[in-house]
C-alpha positions in Angstrom: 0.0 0.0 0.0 3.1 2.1 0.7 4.5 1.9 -2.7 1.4 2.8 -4.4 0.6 5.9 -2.2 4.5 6.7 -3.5 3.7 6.1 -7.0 1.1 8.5 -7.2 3.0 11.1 -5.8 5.7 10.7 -8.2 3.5 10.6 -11.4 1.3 13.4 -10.1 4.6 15.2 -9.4 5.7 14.4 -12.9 2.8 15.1 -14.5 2.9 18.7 -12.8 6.3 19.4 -14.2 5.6 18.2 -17.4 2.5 20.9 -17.5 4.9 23.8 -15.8 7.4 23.0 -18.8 4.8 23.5 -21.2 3.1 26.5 -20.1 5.4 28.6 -18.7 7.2 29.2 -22.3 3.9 29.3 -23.5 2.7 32.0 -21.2 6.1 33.7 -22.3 5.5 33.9 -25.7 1.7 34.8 -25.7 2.7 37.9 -23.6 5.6 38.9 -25.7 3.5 38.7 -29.1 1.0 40.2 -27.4 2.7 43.4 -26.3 4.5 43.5 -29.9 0.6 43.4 -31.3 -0.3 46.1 -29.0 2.4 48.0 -29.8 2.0 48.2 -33.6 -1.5 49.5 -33.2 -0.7 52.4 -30.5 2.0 53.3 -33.2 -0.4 53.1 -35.9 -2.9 55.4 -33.8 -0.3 57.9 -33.3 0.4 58.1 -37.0 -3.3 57.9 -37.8 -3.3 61.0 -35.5 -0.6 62.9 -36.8 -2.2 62.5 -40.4 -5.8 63.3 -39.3 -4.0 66.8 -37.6 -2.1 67.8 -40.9 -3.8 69.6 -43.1 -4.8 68.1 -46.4 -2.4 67.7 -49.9 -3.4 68.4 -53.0 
């Protein structure tokens, strides 16, 4: 009954680090493209802006 009680702790250990392997990279990248998305599109806003403010070309 010991050894059971053991195995279970060390596949549920494991199977714990196997998931914090896999999502914490994950989670890394998600935020960093992200922040590059968001970035693009404040920068495009601004430049939006700076058109809309000039006067037009002809």
């Amino acid at each position: 009954m010991k050894d059971s009680g053991a195995l279970f702790f060390v596949l549920m250990a494991a199977m714990a680090a196997t998931m914090t392997l896999v999502y914490v990279p994950l989670r890394i990248y998600l935020t960093a493209t992200d922040r590059s998305r968001r970035l693009k599109l404040l920068q495009r806003i601004r430049r939006l802006r700076e058109e809309l403010g000039q006067p037009l070309q002809s």
